[in-house]
N, C-alpha and C positions, 0 to 999 in steps of 0.2 A: 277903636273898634273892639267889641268884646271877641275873645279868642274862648271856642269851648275843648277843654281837654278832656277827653274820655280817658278814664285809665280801668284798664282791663281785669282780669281776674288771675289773670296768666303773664307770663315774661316774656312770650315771645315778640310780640309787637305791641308794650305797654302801654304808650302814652300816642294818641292821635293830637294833634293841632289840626282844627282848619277842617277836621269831620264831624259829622254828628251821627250818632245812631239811632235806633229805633228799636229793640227789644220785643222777638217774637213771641217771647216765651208768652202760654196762657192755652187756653181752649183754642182746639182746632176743629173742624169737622171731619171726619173720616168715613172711608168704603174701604172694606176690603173685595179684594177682586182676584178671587183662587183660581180663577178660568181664563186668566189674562185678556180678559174683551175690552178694557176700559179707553185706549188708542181707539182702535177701530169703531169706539160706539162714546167718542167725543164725551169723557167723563171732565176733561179740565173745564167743561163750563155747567157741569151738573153740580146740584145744591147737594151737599150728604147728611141727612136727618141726624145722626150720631155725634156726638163730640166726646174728644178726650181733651187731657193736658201735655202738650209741648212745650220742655226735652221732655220724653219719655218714651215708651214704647208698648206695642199691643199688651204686651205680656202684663204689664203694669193695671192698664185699663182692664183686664180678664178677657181679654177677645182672642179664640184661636181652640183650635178641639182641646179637649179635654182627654189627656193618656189613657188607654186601656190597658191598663196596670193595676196591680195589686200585689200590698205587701202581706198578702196571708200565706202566701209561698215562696220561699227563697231560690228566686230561677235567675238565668244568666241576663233575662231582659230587666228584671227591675234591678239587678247589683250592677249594671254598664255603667250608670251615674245619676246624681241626682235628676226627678225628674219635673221635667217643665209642666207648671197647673193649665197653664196654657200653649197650645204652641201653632202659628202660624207661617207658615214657608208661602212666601208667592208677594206677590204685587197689593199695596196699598196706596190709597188715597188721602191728601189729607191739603185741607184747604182752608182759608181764613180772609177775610178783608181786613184793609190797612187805610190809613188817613196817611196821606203824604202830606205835612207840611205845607206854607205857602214859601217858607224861609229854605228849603229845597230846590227852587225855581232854577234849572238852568245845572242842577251838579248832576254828578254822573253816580248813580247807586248800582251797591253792590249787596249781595246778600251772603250768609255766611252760616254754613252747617255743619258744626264743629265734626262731629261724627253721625258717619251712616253709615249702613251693611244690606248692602254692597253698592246699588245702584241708583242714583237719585236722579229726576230729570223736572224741571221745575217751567210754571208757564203763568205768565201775566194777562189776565184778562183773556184767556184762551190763545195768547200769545206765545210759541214755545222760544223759552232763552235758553236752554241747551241741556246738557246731560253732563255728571260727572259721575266716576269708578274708582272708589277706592274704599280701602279698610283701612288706612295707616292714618292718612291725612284728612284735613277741611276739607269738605267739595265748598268751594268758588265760585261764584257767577257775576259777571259784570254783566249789567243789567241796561249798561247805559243811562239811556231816557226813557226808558219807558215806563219807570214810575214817577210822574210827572206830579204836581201838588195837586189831591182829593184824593176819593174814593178806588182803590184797585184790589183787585182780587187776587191772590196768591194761590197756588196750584201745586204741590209739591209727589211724585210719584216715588215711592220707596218702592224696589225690588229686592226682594235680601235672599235673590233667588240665586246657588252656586253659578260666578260668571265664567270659571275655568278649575280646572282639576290642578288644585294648587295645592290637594292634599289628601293624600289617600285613606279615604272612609270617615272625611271631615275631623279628622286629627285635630291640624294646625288649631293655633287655639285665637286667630283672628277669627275663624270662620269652626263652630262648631258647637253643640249642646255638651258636649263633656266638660267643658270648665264654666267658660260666658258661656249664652246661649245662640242661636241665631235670631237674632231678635230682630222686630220692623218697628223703626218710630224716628226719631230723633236727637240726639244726644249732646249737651254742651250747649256752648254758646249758638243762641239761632236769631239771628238779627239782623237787619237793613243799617246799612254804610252809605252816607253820603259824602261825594269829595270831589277837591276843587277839580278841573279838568285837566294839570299835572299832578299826580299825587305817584308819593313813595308807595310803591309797592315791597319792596324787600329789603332787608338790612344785613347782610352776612359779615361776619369777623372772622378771621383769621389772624391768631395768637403765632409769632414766630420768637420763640423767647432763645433760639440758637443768635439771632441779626437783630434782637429785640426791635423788629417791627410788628403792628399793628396791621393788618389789612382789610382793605373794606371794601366792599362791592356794593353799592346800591344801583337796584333797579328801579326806574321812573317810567310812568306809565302817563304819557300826555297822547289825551285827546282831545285838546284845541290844534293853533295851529303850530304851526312852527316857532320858537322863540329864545331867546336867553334868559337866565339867571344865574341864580348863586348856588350851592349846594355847601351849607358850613357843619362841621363834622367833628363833636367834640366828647372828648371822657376823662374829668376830673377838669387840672390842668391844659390838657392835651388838644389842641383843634387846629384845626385844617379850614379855608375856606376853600372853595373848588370853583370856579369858572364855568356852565354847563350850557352846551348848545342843543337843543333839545327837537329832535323830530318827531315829527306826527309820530306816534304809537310805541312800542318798547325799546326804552334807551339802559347804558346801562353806563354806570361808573364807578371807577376804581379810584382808591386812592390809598397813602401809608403815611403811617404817626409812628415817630421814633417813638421808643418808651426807653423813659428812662429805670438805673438801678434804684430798687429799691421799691418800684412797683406789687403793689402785692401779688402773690401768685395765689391758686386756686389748690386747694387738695382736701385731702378728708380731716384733716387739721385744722384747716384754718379756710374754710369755704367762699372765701372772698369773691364778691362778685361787684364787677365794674358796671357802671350805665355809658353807653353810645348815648348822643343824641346827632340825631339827622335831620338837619332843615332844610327844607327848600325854599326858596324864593322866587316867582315867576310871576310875571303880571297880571296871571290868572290869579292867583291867591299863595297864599303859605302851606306847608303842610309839614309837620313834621313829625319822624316816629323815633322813640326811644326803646333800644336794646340793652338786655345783660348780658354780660360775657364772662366769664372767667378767663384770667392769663395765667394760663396751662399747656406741659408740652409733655404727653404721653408717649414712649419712644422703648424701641429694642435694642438693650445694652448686653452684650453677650449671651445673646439668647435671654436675659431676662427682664422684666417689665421695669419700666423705671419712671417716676412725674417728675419733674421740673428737675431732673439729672439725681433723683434719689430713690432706692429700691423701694416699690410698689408690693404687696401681698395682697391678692384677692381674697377674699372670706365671703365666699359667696352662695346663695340662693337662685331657685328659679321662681320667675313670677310667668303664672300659664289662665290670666282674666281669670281668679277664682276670686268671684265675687257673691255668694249665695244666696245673699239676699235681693240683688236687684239684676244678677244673670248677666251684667254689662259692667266694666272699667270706671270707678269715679270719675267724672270731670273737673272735680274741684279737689282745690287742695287737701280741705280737710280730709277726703277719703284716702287720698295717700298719703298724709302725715298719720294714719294711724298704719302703712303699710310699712314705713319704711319707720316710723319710731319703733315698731315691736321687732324691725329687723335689726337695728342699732342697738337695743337692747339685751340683743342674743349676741351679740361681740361683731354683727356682719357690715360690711363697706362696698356693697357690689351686689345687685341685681342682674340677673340675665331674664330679659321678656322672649321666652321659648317659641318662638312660629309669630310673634306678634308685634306692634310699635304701638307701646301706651300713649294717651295722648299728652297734649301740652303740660297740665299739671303736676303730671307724674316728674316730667323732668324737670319743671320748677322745684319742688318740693326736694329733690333729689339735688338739684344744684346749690341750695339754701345750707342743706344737709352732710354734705361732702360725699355723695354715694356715687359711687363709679359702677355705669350703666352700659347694657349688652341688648342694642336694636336687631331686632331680624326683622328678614322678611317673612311677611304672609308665605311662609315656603318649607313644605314637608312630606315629600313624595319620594319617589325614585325615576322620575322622567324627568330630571332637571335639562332645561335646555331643544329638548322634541317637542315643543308644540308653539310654532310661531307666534301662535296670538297672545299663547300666556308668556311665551316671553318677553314681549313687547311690556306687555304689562307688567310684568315684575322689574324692568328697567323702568318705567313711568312711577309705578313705587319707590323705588328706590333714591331716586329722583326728588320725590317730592317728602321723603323720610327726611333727606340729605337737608331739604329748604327750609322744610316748616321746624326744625328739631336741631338740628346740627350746630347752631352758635352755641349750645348749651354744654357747659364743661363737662357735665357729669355724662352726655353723651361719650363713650371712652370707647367702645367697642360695636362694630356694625357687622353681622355675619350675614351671609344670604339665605338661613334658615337651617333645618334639623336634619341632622343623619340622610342628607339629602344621597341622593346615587343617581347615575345617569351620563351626563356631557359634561367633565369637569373642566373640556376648555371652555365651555363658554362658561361656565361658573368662575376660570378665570378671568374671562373677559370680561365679565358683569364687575367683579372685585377694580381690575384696571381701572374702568372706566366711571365707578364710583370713586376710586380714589384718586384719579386728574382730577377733578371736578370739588372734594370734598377733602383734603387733607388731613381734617382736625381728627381723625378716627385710623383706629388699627382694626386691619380689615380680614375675617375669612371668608371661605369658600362656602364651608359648613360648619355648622356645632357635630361633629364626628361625623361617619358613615358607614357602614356597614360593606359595601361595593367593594369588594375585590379588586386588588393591587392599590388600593387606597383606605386613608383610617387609621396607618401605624406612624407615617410619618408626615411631614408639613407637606400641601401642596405648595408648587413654584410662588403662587402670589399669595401665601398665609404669610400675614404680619402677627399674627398667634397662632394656637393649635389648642383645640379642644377634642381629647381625646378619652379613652378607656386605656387606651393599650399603644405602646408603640412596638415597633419590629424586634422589641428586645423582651417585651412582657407585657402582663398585668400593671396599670398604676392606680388601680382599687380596690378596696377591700371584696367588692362582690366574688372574684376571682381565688382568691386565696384565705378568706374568713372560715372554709367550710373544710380546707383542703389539706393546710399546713398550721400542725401547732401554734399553739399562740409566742410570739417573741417579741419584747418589745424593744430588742434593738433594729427591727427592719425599718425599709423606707425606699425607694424606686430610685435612689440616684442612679443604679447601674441601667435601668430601664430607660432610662430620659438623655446619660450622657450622649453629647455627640447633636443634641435638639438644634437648628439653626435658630428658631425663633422660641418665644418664650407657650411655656404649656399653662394648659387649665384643664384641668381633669372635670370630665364630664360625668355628670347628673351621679355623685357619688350617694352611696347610699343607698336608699331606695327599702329601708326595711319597715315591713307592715308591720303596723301597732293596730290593736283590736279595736272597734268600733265606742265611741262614748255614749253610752245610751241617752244621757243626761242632755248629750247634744241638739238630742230630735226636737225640743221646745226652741230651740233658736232659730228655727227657720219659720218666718215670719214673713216671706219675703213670698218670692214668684217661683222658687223652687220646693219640692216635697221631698224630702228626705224617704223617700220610699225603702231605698236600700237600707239606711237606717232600721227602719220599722218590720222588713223584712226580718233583718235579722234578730232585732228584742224578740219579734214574735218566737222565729225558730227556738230562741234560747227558752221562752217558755216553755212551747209545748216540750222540752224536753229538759224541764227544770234546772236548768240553768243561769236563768235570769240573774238569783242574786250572786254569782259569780262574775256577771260583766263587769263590776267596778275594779274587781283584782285582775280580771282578765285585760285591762286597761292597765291597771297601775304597773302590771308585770313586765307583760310585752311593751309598756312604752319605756320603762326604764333600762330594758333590756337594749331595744332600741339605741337607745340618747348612748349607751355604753359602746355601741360599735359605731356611729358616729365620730362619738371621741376621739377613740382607735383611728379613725379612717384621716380625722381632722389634724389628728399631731403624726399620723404618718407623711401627709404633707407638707404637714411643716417643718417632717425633719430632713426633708427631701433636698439637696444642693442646688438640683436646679429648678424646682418648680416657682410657677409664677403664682400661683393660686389653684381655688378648687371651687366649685359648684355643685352645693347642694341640691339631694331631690328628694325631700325639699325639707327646709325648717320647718312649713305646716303642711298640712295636708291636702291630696289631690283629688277630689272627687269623681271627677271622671275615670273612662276606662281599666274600668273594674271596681271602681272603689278603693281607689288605693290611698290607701290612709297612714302614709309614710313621714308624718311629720312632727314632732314634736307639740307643736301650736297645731290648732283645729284650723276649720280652710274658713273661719272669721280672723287669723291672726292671732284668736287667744290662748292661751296658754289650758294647757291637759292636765297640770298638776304633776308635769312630770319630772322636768328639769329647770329649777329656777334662773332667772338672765344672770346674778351672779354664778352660778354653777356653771353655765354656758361658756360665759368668759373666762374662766379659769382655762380653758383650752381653744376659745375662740376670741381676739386679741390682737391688736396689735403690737404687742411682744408678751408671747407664751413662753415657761419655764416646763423644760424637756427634758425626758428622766429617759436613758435606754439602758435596758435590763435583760436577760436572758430568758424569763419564763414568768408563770405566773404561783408555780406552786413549789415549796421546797420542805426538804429535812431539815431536823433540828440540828443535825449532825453538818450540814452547809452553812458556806458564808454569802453573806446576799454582798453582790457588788453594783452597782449603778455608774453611767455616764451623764453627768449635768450637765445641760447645755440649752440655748434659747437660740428660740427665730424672734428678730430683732426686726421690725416694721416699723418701729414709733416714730418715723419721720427722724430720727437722729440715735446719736451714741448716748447707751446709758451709762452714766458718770458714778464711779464710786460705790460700785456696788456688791455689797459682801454677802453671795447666797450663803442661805442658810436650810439644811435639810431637819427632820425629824420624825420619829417612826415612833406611831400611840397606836394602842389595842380598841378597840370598841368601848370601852369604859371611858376612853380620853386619856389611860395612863400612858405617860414618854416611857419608851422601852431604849431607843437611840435617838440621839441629836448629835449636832455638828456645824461649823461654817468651811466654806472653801475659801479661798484668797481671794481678797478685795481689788477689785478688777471695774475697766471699762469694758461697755458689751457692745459692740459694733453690729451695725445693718447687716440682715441677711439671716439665711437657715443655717444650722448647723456650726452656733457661736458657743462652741464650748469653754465651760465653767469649770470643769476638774470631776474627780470622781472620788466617789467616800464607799465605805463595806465596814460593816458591824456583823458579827457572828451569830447565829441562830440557837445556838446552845442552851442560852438562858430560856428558851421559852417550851415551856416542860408540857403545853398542850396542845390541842389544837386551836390554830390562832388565826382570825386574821387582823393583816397589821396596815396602815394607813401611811403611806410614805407621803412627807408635804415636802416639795422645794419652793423655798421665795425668793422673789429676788425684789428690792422693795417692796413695794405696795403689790403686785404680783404673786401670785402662787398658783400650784395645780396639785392637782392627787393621784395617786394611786395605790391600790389593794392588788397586796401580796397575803397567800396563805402558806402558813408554818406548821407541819404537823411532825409528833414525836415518831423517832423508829416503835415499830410494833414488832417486839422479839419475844417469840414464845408468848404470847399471848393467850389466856384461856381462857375461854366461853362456856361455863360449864353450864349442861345441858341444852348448848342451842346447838343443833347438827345443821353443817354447812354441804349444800351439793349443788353439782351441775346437771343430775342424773334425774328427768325426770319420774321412773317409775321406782328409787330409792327414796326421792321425795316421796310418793303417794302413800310407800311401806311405812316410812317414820311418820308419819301424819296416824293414820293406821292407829300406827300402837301410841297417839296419844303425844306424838316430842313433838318439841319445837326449832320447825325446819326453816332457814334462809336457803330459796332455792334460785339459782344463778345459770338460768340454764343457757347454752350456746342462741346466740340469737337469729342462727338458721332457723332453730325448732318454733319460735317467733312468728307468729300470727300477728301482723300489722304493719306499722309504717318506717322505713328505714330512718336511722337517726340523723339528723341536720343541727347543727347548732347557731348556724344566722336562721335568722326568721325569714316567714315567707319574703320573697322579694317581691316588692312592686303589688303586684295586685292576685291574691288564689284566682278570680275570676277571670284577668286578663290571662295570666300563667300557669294554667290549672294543672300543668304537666310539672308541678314541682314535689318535693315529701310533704312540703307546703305545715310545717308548726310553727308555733310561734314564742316558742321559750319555754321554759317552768313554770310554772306555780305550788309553790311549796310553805308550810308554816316554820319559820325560820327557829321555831321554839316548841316544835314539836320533838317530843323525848329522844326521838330515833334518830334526831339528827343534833343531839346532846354531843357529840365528839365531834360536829362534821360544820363547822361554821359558814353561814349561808346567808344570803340576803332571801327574800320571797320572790327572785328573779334569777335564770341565768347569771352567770358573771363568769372569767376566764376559768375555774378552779375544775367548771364542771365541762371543759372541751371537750376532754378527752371519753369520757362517761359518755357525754352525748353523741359524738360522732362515734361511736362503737355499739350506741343501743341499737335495741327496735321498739318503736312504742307501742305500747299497747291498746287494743279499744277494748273499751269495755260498756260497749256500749246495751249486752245482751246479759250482762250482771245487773244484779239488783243494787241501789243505789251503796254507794262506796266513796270514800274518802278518801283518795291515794295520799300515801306520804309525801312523793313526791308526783303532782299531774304535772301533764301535760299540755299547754293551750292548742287545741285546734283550730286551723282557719277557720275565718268565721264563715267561709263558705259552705260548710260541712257541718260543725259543732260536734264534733264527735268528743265524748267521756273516752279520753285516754290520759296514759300514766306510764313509770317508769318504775315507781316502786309502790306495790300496794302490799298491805295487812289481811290476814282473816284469819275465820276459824275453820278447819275442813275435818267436818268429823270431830273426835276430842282428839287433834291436835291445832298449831297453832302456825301460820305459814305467814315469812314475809316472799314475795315473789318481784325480783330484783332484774328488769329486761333491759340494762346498760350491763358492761363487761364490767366485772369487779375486779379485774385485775390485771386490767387497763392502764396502768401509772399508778403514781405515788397517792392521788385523792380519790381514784375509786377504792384505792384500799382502805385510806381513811373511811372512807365511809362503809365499805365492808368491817371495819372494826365499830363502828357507832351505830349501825343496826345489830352487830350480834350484842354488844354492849349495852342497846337498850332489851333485845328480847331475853337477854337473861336474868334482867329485873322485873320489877312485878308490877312495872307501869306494861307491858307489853300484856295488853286486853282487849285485839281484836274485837269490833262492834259487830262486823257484819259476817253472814257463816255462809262460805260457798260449796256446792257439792263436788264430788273429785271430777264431774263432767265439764261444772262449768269450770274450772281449772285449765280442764283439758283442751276448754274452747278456745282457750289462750295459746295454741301451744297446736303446733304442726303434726 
């Protein structure tokens, strides 16, 4: 007898024997029907003149109003998020004839739609076969007989109408226009299944690598009659034959395969994946399905994560359906082999799907890959638990996440959604009761919360903790970047000690980088980039424009710098288990927040190269702790070497080696420490080295590199000479507004420094806006420097064209200035304004007032050791005869500056 094998696209239920399919994909006919009448006025047996193509959705075909928006003003409706060309909310129709087969005769079909949003209800020949509800999973329909061999008619009802308030103001990003969109159509595999009258419905494994058993649950779905067979159950080596008595309707059977040593295991090193096969045998026919699995055991070792009894480090991102071109989640692999290859390429091992459950592919692709993955639920409110119907249904979720998704290794982490608040017993109940059922996963309550008396430390049933803060502190930069000097010997041990379960620090980061104008041609797709277009326009009308690309290069390298920061603060943490970025690209939604390194296609901004990335994102980083970022000539620099060691084992024989070069590439210091094994874990110190500052007679900055083989990372220290008696002849220094205006007057040339009370504008910040000006508009909201690193005035004051640690203490001590009511000007050093605003400010600008000559300096000069430097490198340059203000202000507009 010929046996036909279908093999799938996907890993979860690859190989059928003993079924045949039928392939819906093509033209459909469709109604939309925004007044919901199509029930009541008997539309499953009405003809629909219109056709699109299925998978797909209205958006795709251009059906659905058209936004009343416009980017010729920068308002809070078009900067919310990108917006949809098209957009349809409500019930559609979409219908199709099919030829059944003569070789059909007598099986039982089943139809299969990989994804829909929200509600699908489907009808044969004006026959209704039933309804299914979800966003995570396939809607199902067993079909029986009633597609019998010839001509039948298929009926398919999309609602993608909100079915419960499972997220307040359409957040979550299952159900929402700020990332996906809410889309009506289609999506994935959409195809008729025909099969014998027993047929395997389910395959689940269960990996126990503590009793090295195998476990297997298949469920059998016979609708003949009653009967016996065989059920044989095999992977590699490995089979079982099983005995099976079979009743009318769902049976279910268990069974267990020793495994033996030597078996390969599954992790981000070596991603081995095993195939199950499941046959059945029954006198109705054969049927059988083949699984992958990975043999993997994720587990809490003294509060810290550990795979197959070895310590684990998450390096990890958020994935929030930002898809801009087609507004929905790939189906196929290829779309997330570009997701999670540009994530491996940035040094990361670990996705978290924020409010969402991607589907099939993603966790194939992900299990191929070695990435260790974080399911939620469709779930982001603060009524967790108060509303009977949705909680039903977020257990039927949950449920059905567990079935369709859960054999997959890289499945690692299941939470029941975001910063949720509300009823957290029954959020531990939901936890419980998903993990009887589902083992292979470490379970939370929530990704953090907000809710009072909860959020600092693990709830009863956290098998993790994804946190900001526990009851002892801050464990991210957002908290202390703005607040406390820079040090780089800190790190959150003391905050975390005491943790029973292992931590992930939540959604770190979060710092906005300015818009890429360059970006608005890439959307091609079913989204408009309005907010984009908004704002190039703003930047015109107020000549700004050809500043967007530095306003870009500035703020994102500023950016990718406190990152860094934030990334080896964890790593140098004892007990953390990982972190979760927000995000390595960018998040389009609410507000525009474009806090990512990579744009929100995955591509890269030109900002931080994937080797530069790994340098501090790795699985084993070389860790420098040091005291500050700026010193005297007259100090000795000392450092702590030391590595977080992840690479799956000890690194053998390894002789770090340090060295300290100036900007030209010259070696100033080098050095090795003792050749040494580096064992697993944070906090595997190498030794400590100190070279003396003496020799370097300028203002310097210097490059410290540690390797430890192939391995290395950097960091920028700056070195400035004592300034003893120094003379500036004829530049006069004040704080004194109206002694400026006098020496201006008679013609000198004034650095004027005045208290930044007297200060007309915006207090100084030196992390960039956080998250979104739009979503957060109640912040100081800048977004770094922009400075000419080679401009004369800053001849003694060594600088990148961006923020970096040197200028903290300057920044957090100014006021910026706007100048947005002077005539155009060049600051020495600007300042970027959110792009919500675009405000012309700055910290240090030139002119001429009158015949004299004024630099006007609104950070404190003498604030630390490098605002003085830099107070000596403007009097420095204005005593020479490069200092030739272009632009000439009057002593009013002076004055506008100035309280």
């Amino acid at each position: 007898m010929l046996r036909i094998f279908i093999i799938s696209l996907f890993t979860g239920i690859t190989i059928t024997a003993g079924a045949q399919t039928l392939p819906l994909a093509g033209a459909w006919q469709y109604a939309t029907d925004s007044l919901d009448q199509g029930i009541s006025e008997n539309w499953q047996n009405r003809r629909f003149p219109q056709t699109l193509r299925l998978p797909g959705t209205l958006d795709d075909a251009r059906v659905g109003d058209k936004p009343a928006l416009s980017a010729d003003s920068l308002t809070r409706n078009v900067m919310l998020m990108l917006s949809r060309k098209h957009r349809y909310i409500g019930p559609a129709w979409y219908a199709r004839e099919v030829v059944i087969p003569q070789n059909w005769n007598g099986r039982h079909v089943s139809l299969l739609l990989e994804r829909a949003l929200w509600t699908t209800r489907v009808w044969i020949d004006g026959k209704e076969a039933g309804t299914q509800n979800s966003l995570s999973a396939p809607h199902r329909y067993n079909l029986g007989k009633l597609l019998t061999p010839g001509k039948h008619r298929i009926v398919i009802r999309v609602d993608n109408r909100k079915q419960y308030d499972m997220s307040s103001n359409n957040m979550a990003h299952a159900y929402t226009d700020g990332t996906q969109i809410i889309w009506n159509g289609l999506l994935g595999k959409l195809e008729l299944q025909a099969r014998t009258a027993a047929q395997l419905t389910d395959v689940q494994t269960y990996p126990d690598l503590q009793n090295r058993i195998l476990r297997i649950t298949v469920n059998i779905n016979n609708q003949g009659p009653v009967s016996t067979g065989s059920l044989l159950l095999q992977t590699g080596q490995l089979k079982q034959s099983v005995p099976v008595q079979l009743q009318e309707g769902s049976n279910s059977v268990t069974a267990e395969l020793n495994v033996p040593e030597g078996f390969a295991e599954w992790d981000e090193f070596k991603p081995v994946l095993h195939t199950l096969t499941a046959e059945l045998k029954t006198p109705a026919g054969n049927d059988r399905i083949q699984q992958r699995f990975g043999w993997r055991a994720v587990t809490n070792h003294n509060a810290q994560l550990q795979i197959n009894g070895k310590r684990m480090f998450l390096r990890g991102t958020l994935e929030c359906a930002i898809f801009p071109l087609t507004g929905h989640p790939p189906m196929d692999k290829k779309g997330w082999a570009k997701v999670f290859t540009s994530a491996k390429a940035y040094g990361l091992n670990h996705l978290r799907f924020h409010s969402w459950c991607p589907p099939e592919a993603a966790f194939a692709v992900a299990d191929s890959m070695g990435f260790y993955l974080q399911a939620e639920l469709p779930f982001w409110n603060n009524n967790a638990g108060k509303d009977t119907a949705m909680n039903a249904w977020l257990a039927q979720e949950g449920e059905k996440i567990s079935r369709e998704y859960g054999h997959h290794p890289s499945f690692v982490f299941f939470s029941m959604g975001n910063e949720l608040e509300g009823n957290f017993d029954w959020l531990e109940e939901m936890v419980a009761k998903l993990k009887k059922t589902d083992p292979r996963h470490l379970y939370s309550t929530t990704s953090f919360t907000f809710q009072g008396g909860h959020g600092n430390w693990p709830e009863k049933g956290d098998e993790f903790f994804i946190t900001q803060w526990t009851k002892k502190g801050w464990v991210r930069g957002q908290g202390i970047f703005n607040s406390i000097a820079p040090s780089f010997n800190n790190d959150y041990t003391k905050e975390t000690e005491g943790l029973p379960v292992p931590i992930i620090t939540h959604e770190i980061g979060q710092y906005s980088v300015f818009p890429n104008m360059d970006e608005i041609k890439k959307y091609t797709g079913v989204l408009d980039p309005l907010n984009f277009k908004a704002v190039r326009n703003d930047l015109q009308r107020k000549n700004l424009l050809h500043l967007a690309p530095a306003f870009l290069q500035s703020s994102g390298k500023f950016a990718a710098l406190l990152y860094k920061e934030e990334i080896e603060r964890a790593m140098k943490t004892k007990y953390f288990s990982g972190f979760q970025l927000l995000d390595l690209h960018d998040f389009p939604g609410q507000g525009t927040a474009l806090i990512g390194i990579l744009d929100a296609f995955w591509d890269s901004k030109g900002l931080v190269t994937p080797a530069e990335h790994r340098m501090y994102c790795q699985p084993a980083v070389p860790l420098l702790r040091f005291e500050k970022a700026t010193y005297r000539n007259s100090e000795t620099f000392s450092a702590e070497a030391e590595t977080a060691n992840f690479s799956g084992g000890i690194l053998k024989g390894i002789t770090p080696e340090w060295t300290v070069r100036d900007h030209t590439g010259k070696v100033h210091f080098k050095g090795t420490l003792n050749k040494q094994d580096i064992n697993e874990g944070t906090g595997q110190t190498l030794g400590s080295f100190r070279f003396p500052l003496s020799t370097i007679h300028r203002a310097t900055a210097l490059t410290i590199t540690l390797r430890i083989g192939e391995r290395h990372n950097e960091w920028r220290i700056w070195v400035y000479p004592e300034q003893q008696n120094a003379s500036y002849a004829g530049v006069h220094f004040t704080r004194s507004v109206p002694e400026a205006m006098g020496w201006l007057k008679d013609g000198k040339k004034v650095l004027l420094n005045p208290d930044t009370a007297q200060i007309r504008g915006v207090d100084g910040c030196f992390a960039p806006v956080f998250w979104s000006p739009v979503h957060f508009p109640n912040q100081p909201g800048t977004m770094g420097i922009l400075c000419n690193p080679k401009h004369p005035a800053l001849g003694d004051f060594p600088t990148a064209a961006w923020s970096d640690w040197q200028w903290w203490h300057l920044i957090t001590s100014s006021k910026t200035m706007i100048l947005d009511e002077l005539p155009e000007i060049d600051p020495i050093v600007r300042v970027i304004d959110n792009f919500f605003k675009n405000r012309k400010m700055a910290n240090v600008i030139e002119a001429k007032v009158g015949t004299g000559k004024l630099i006007l300096v609104s950070a404190n000069l003498s604030a630390g050791i490098a605002a003085e430097q830099l107070k000596h490198s403007l009097m420095t340059y204005m005593q020479g005869t490069k200092f030739q203000p272009k632009v000439a202000l009057t002593e009013a507009q002076v004055q506008s500056l100035l309280r």
